[in-house]
C-alpha positions as CSV (number, residue, x, y, z in Angstrom):
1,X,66.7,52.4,-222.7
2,X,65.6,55.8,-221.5
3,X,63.1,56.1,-224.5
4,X,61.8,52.7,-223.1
5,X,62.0,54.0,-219.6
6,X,60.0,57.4,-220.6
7,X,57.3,55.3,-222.8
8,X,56.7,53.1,-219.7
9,X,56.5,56.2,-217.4
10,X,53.6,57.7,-219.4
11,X,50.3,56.4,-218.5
12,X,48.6,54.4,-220.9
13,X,44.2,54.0,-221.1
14,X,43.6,50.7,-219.8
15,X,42.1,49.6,-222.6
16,X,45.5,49.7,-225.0
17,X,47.1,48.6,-221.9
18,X,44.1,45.0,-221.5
19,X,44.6,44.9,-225.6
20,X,48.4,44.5,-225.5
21,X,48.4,42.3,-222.6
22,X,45.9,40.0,-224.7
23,X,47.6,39.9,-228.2
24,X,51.0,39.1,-225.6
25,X,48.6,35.8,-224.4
26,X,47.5,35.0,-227.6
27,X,50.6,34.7,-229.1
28,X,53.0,33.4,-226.2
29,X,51.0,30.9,-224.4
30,X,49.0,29.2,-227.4
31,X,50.8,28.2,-230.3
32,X,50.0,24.4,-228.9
33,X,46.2,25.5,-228.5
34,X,46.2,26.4,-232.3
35,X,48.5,23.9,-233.5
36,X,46.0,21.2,-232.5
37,X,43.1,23.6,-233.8
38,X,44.7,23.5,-237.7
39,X,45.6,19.4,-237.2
40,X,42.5,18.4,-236.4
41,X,40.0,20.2,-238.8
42,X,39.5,18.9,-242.3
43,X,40.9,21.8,-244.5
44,X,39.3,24.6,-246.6
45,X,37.6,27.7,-246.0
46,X,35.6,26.7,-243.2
47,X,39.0,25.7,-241.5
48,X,39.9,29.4,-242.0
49,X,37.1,30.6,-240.0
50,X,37.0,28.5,-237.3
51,X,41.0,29.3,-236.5
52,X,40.2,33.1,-237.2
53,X,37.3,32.7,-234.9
54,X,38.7,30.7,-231.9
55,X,41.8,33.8,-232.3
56,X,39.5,37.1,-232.1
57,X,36.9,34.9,-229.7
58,X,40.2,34.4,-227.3
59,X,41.6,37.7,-227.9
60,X,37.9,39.2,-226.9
61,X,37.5,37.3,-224.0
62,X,41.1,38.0,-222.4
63,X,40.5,41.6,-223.1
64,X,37.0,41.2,-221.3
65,X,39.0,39.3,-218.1
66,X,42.2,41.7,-218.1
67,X,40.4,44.7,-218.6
68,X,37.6,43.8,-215.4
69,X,40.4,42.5,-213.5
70,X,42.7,45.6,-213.6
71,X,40.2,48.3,-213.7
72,X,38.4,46.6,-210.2
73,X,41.9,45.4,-209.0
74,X,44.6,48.4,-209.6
75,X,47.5,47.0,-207.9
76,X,45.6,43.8,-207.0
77,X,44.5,43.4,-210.4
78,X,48.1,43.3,-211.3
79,X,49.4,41.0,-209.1
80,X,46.2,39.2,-210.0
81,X,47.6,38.6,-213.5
82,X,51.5,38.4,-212.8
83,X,50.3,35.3,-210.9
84,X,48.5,34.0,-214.0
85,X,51.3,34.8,-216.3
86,X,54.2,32.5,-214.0
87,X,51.2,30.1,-214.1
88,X,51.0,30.3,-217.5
89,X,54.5,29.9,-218.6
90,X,54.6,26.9,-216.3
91,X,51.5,25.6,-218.0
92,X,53.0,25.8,-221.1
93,X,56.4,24.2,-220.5
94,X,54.9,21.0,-219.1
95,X,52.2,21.0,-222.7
96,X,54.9,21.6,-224.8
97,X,57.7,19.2,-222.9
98,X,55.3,16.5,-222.0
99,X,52.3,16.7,-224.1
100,X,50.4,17.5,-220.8
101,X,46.6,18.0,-220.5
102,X,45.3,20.8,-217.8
103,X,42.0,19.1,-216.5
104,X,40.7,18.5,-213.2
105,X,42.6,15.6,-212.4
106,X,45.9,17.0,-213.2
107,X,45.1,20.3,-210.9
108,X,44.6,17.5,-208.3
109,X,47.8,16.0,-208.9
110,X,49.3,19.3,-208.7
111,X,47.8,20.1,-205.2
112,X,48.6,16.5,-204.2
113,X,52.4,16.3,-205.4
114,X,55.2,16.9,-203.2
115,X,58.9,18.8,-203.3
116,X,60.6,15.9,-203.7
117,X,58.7,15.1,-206.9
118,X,58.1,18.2,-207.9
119,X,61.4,19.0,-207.9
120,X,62.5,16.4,-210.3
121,X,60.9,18.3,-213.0
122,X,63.2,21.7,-213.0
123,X,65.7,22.2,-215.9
124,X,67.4,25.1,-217.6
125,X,64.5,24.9,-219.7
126,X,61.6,25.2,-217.4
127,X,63.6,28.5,-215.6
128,X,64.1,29.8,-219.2
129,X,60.3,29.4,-220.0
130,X,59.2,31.1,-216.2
131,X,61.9,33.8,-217.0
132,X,61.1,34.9,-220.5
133,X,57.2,34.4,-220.6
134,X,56.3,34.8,-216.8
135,X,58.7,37.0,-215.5
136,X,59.5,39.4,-218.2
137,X,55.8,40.6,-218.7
138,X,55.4,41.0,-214.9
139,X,58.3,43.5,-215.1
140,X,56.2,45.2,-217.8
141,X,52.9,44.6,-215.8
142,X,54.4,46.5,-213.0
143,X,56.6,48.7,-214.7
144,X,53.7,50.6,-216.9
145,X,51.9,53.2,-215.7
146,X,47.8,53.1,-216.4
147,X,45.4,55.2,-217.1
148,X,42.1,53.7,-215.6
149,X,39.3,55.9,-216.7
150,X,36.2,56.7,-215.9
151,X,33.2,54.0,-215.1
152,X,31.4,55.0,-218.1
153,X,34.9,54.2,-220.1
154,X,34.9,51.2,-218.2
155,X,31.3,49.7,-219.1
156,X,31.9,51.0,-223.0
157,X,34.8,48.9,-223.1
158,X,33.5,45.7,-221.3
159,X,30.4,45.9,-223.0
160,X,32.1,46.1,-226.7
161,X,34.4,43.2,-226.0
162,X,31.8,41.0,-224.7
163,X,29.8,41.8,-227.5
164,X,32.4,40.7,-229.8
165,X,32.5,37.4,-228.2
166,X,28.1,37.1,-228.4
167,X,28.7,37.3,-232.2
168,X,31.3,35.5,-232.7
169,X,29.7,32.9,-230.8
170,X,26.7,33.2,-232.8
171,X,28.4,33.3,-236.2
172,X,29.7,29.6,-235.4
173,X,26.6,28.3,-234.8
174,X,27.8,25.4,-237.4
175,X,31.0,24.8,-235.7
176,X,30.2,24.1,-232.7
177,X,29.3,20.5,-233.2
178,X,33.5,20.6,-233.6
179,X,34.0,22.5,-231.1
180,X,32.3,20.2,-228.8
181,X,33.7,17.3,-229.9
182,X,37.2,18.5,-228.8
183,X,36.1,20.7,-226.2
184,X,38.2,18.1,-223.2
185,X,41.7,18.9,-225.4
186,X,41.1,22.1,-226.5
187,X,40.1,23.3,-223.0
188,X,43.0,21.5,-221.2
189,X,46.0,23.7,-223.4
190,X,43.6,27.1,-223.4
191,X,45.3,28.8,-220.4
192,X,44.7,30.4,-218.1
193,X,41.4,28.9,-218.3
194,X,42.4,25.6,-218.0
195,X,44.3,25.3,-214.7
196,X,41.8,28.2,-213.5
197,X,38.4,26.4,-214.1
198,X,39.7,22.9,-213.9
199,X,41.4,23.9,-210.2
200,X,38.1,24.9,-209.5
201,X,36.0,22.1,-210.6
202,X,38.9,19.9,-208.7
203,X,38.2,21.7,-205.1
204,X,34.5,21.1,-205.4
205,X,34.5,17.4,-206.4
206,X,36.9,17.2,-203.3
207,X,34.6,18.7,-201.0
208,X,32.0,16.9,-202.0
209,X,34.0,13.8,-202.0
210,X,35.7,14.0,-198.6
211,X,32.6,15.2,-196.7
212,X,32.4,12.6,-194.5
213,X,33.8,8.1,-195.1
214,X,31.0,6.5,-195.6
215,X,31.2,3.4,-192.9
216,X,30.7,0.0,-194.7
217,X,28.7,-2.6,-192.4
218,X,30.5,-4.3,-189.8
219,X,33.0,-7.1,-190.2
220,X,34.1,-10.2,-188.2
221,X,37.1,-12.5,-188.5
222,X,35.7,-15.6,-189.5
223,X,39.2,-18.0,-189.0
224,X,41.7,-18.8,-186.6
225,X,44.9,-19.0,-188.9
226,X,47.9,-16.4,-188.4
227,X,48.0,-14.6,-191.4
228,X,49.7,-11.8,-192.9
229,X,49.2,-10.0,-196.4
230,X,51.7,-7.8,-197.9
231,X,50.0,-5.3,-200.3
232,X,52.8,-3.6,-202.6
233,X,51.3,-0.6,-204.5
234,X,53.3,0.2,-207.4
235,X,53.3,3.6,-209.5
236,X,53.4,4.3,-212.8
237,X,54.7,0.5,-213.7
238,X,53.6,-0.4,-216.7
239,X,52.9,-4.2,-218.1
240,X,54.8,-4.5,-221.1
241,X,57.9,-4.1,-219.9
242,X,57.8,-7.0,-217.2
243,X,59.2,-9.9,-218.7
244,X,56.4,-11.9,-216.8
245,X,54.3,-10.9,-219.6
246,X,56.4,-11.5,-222.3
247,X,58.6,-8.8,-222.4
248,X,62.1,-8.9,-224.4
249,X,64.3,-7.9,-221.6
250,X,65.0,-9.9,-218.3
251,X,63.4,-7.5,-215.4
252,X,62.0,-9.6,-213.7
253,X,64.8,-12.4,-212.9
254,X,64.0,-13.3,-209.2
255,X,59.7,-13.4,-209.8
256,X,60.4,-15.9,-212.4
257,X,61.7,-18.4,-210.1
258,X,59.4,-17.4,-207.2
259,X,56.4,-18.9,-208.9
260,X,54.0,-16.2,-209.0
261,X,51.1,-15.8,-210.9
262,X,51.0,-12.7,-212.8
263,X,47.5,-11.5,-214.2
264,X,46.4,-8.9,-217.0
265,X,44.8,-5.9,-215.7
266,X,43.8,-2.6,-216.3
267,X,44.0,0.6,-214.0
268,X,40.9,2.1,-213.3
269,X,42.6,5.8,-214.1
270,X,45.8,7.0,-215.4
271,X,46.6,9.5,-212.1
272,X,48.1,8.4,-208.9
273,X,44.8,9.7,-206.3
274,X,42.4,7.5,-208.5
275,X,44.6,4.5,-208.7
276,X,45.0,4.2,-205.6
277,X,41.7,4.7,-204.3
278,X,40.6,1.7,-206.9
279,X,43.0,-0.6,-205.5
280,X,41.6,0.2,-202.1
281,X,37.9,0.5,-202.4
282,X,35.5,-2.4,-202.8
283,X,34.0,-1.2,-206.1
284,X,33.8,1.6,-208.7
285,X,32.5,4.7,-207.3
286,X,32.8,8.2,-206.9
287,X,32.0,8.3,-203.2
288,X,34.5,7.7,-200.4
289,X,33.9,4.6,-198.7
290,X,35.8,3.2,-196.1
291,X,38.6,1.9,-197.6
292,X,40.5,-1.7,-197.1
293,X,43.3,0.1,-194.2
294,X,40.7,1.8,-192.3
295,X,37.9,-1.2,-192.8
296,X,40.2,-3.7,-191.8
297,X,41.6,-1.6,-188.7
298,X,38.5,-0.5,-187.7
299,X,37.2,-4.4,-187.1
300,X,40.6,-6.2,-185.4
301,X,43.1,-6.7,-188.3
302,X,46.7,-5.1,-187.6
303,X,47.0,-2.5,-190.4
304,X,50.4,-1.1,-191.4
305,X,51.2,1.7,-193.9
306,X,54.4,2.4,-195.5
307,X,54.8,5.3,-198.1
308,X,57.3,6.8,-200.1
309,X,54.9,8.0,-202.0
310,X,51.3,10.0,-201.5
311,X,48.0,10.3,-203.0
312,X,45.8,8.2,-201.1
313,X,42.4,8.7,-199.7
314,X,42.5,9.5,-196.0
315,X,44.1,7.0,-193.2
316,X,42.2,6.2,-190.2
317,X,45.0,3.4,-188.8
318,X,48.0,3.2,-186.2
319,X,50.6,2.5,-187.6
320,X,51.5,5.0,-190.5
321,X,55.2,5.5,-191.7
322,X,56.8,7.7,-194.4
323,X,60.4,7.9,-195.5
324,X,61.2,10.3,-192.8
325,X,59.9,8.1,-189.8
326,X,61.5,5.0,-191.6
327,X,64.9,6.9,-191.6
328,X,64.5,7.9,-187.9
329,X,64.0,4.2,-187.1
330,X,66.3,2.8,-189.2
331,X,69.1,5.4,-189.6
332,X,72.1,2.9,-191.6
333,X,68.2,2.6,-194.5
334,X,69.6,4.5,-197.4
335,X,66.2,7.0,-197.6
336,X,67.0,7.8,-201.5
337,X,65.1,4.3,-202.6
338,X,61.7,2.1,-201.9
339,X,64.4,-0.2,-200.2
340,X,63.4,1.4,-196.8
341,X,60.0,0.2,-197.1
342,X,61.2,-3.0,-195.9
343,X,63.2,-2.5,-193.5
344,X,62.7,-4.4,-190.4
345,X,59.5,-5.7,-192.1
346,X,60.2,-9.5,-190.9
347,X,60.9,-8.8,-187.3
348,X,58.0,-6.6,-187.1
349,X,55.8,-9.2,-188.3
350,X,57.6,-12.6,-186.1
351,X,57.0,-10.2,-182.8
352,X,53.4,-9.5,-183.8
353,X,51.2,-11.0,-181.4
354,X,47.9,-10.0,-183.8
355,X,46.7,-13.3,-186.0
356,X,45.5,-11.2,-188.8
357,X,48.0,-8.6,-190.5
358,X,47.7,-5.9,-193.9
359,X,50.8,-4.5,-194.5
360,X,50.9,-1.7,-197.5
361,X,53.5,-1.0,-199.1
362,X,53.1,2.2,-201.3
363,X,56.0,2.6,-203.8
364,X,57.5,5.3,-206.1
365,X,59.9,3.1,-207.8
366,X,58.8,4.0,-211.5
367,X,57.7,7.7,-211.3
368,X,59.2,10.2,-213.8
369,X,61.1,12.2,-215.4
370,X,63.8,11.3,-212.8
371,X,63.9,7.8,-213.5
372,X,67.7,7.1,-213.3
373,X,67.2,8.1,-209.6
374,X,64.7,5.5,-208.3
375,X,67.2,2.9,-208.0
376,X,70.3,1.9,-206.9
377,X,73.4,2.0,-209.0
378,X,73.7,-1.9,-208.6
379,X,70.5,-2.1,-210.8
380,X,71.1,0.0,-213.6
381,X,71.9,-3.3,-216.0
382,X,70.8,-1.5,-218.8
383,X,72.9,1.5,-220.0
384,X,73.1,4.1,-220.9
385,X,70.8,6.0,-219.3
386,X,68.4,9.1,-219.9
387,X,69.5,12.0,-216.9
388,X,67.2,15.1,-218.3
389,X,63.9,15.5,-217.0
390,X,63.2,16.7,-220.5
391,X,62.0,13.4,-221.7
392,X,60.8,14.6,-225.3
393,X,64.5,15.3,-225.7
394,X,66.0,12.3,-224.2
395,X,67.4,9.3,-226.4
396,X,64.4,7.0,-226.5
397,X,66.4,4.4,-226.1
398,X,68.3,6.0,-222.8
399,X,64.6,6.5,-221.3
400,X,63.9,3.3,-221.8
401,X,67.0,1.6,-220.3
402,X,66.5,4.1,-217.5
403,X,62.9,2.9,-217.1
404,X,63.5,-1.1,-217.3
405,X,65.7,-0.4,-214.5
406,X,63.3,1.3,-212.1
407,X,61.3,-2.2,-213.1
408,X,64.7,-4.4,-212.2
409,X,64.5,-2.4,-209.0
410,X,60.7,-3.4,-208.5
411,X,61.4,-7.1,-209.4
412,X,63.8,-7.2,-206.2
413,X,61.2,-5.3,-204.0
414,X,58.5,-8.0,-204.7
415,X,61.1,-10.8,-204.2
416,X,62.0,-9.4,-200.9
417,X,58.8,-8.9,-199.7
418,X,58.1,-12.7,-200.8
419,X,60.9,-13.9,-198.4
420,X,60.2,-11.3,-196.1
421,X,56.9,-13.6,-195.3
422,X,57.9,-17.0,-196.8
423,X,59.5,-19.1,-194.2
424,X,58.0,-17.0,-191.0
425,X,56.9,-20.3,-188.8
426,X,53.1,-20.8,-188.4
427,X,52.0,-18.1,-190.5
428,X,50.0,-18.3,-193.9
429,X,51.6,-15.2,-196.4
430,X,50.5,-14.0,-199.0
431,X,51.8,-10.8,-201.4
432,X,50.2,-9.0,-203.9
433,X,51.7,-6.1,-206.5
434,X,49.4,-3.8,-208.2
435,X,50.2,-0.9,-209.6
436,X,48.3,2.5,-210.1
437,X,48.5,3.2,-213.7
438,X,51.1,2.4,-216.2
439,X,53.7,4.9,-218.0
440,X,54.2,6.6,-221.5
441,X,57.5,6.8,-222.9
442,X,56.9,8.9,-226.2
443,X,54.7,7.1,-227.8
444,X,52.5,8.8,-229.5
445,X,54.7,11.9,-228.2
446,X,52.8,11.2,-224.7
447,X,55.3,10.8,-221.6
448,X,54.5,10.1,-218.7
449,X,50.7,9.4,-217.2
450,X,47.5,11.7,-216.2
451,X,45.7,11.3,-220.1
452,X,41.9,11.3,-219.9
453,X,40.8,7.6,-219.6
454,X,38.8,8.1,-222.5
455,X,41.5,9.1,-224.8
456,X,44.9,7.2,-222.8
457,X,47.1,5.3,-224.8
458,X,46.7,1.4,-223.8
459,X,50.9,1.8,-222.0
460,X,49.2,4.4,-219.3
461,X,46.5,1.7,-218.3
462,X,47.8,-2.0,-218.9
463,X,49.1,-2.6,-215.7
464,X,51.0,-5.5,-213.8
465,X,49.5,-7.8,-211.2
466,X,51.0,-9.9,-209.1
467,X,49.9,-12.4,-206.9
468,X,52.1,-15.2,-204.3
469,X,51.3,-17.4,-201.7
470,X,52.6,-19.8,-199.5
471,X,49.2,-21.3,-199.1
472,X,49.2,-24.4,-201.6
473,X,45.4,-24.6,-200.9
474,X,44.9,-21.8,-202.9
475,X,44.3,-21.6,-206.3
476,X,44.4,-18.9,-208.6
477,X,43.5,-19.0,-212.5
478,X,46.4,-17.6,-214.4
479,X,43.8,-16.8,-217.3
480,X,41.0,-14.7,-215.5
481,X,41.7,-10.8,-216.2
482,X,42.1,-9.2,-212.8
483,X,40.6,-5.8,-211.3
484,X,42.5,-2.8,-209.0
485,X,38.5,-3.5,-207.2
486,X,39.9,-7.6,-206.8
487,X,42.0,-6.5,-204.3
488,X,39.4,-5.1,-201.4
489,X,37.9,-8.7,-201.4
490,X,40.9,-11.4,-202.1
491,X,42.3,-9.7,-198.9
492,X,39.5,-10.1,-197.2
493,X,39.1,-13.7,-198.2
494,X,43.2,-14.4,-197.4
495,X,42.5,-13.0,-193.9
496,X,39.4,-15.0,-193.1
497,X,37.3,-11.9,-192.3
498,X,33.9,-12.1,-193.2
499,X,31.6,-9.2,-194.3
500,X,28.4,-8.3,-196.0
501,X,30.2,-6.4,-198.8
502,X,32.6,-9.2,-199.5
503,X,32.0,-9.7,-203.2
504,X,33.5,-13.8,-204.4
505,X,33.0,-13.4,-208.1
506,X,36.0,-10.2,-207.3
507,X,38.1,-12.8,-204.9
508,X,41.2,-14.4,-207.1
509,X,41.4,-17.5,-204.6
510,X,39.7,-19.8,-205.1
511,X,40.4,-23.2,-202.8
512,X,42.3,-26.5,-205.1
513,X,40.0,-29.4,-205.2
């Protein structure tokens, strides 16, 4: 220990000190990074060099960054870094543990998600991975002594290492038609680039996005019927395990008998901010147009929101509730499940003097790895049940149980909501369940959601959706593959308001002959 003590003590040159603190990221943080380097190219020689090439490329380029960083920084520098190594250790528990890709939208995700969902993620295992890869070499960061050198040491240094990477750029000329091709993977497990450059590409497309709403034109309400809509948002509910669609289990016993239509759909993404945002705007687009809430506010509907949940595009309504306001106003609601979101729900809407009202209801229900806490213990029918939040560990057959229960739990939301408006006296109802994105649960070794669309597995994007009325004018056809984008316009078209972007080839009613 005191030979360990004394060797720290002694200053090193900043260079051995960049060089060891590179070969300690090469090796701890990228063993997925290469594994998926030596699985995906064809073999041989050529094989050889491009994994010998991406290793002294990467060990270059971290030398280039540690050595700038510490020798501008000192002390900064350093805390600079220890940041970037807990970051890194996180990183590479949640790639390792859930096969999880570090682009853009997951940084956003990250900014977006909340304790109470974070926190369903910490094990023993995540603590041991922060402790042993991001603690540990902060002690060291801190603990060794550093010889900076002088600016002429300090361009030498840079200068050689960034040549390295020049050549070894240029000596790949032929592989970087590869490269290319799997830059999106490659770039989302090489840390800490990834959650570095993809955080930062993430906080530009946001301030770009959320400038300013852009207004749609004026609406008008069009009929004289007393109407209300209840808009259920699920997340992370995935369609083949409703029994609606076929499925081998019985989770959905009380939508069977409440003769709903259920169509096949697709999610527009596989994260929760994009989902959302789909199922609320009135087509595809990376802007930020008004969205249905706001729209519908803004020109005479009564709007309600009701969240146990977060993620979507800013609110510009009245009458906003989360779990904790919910709680406050209905202290005997047990605040642990989506349950709450209907409390009081039916008085709320008899004492409504307003003819035209949205409610949105914006679940959690099926979000992991916690999925054995989403519901109550009346509706875990199917035992036993996965409890770790280390899902690539769990019994695949206790994650699924666990997971056709959170969809047992969402059958009985829908249901309630349907009687919630059913027999209300002169008013039309109508309730509609989308959810976000759907759910892996290992296959493929994928859990989970947030895969690039152009890569996700058909489980993270084949969704449920589910349409009732009481309205027997109203037709729907059971056949007709349905949109996150049909929503904006069939509520329109339920509420009789009538606007210039209302779109009928996107409206699922259509009136019975």
């Amino acid at each position: 220990m005191s030979r360990l003590i004394n060797f720290l003590r002694k200053p090193v040159k900043l260079s051995l000190f960049a060089a060891i603190l590179s070969i300690f990221t090469l090796i701890a943080y990228h063993l997925p990074f290469f594994k998926f380097v030596v699985n995906n190219v064809d073999g041989g020689f050529n094989s050889f060099i491009i994994v010998t090439s991406l290793m002294i490329l990467m060990l270059a380029l971290n030398f280039f960054a540690y050595y700038l960083i510490l020798f501008l920084g000192r002390i900064v520098g350093k805390c600079i870094l220890a940041f970037t190594f807990i970051a890194d250790a996180i990183s590479l528990y949640f790639i390792n543990i859930y096969d999880a890709f570090i682009t853009n939208k997951m940084m956003g995700n990250v900014f977006n998600t909340r304790y109470s969902e974070a926190s369903g993620f910490f094990s023993w295992t995540m603590i041991w991975y922060i402790l042993l890869l991001g603690v540990l070499p902060c002690i060291y960061l801190f603990m060794q002594r550093v010889d900076y050198g002088k600016w002429k040491r300090f361009f030498a240094n840079i200068g050689i290492s960034l040549g390295i990477s020049i050549i070894i750029a240029l000596l790949n000329m032929s592989n970087w038609t590869w490269i290319d091709r799997n830059s999106t993977k490659l770039g989302s497990i090489l840390v800490p680039w990834s959650y570095t450059i993809n955080t930062i590409r993430w906080w530009n497309g946001e301030r770009a996005r959320n400038q300013k709403e852009i207004p749609l034109p004026d609406a008008k309400i069009a009929t004289d019927s007393k109407d209300v809509c209840i808009l259920i948002i699920g997340e992370s509910a995935r369609r083949a395990n409703f029994s609606l669609y076929g499925y081998d289990r019985p989770t959905n016993p009380l939508l069977e008998k409440d003769s709903v239509t259920a169509l096949i759909a697709e999610s527009a993404a596989t994260y929760t901010t994009a989902g959302v945002k789909a199922i609320l705007d009135h087509k595809p687009s990376g802007k930020l147009y008004e969205i249905l809430p706001n729209y519908l506010h803004r020109n005479g509907v009564d709007v309600t929101w009701r969240t146990s949940n977060w993620g979507e595009s800013p609110l510009h309504i009245e009458k906003y509730a989360d779990v904790k306001a919910l709680k406050k106003a209905y202290p005997e609601a047990d605040d642990r499940y989506d349950g709450i979101l209907l409390q009081g729900l039916r008085d709320s809407i008899i004492n409504n003097p307003n003819d035209k009202i949205l409610i949105i209801l914006h679940t959690s229900t099926s979000h992991g790895p916690t999925y054995n806490l989403k519901y109550p213990a009346e509706f875990e029918q199917f035992k036993p049940v996965c409890t770790t939040v280390e899902m690539s560990k769990a019994d695949p057959q206790e994650l699924m149980n666990a997971y056709d229960n959170t969809i047992l739990y969402t059958d009985w939301l829908i249901h309630n909501a349907i009687e919630t408006v059913k027999d209300i006296p002169d008013r039309r109802g109508c309730v509609i369940y989308v959810s976000d994105h759907g759910e892996s649960l290992g296959e493929g070794n994928l859990y989970m959601h947030g895969v690039p669309m152009s890569v996700a597995p058909k489980v993270q994007t084949e969704i449920p959706f589910i349409v009732w009325t009481n309205d027997s004018t109203l037709h729907i056809d059971p056949t007709r593959e349905a949109s996150q984008y049909d929503v904006f316009h069939t509520v329109l078209s339920f509420l009789g308001v009538d606007s210039p972007v209302y779109d009928p080839s996107r409206d699922l009613f259509r009136q019975s002959d």
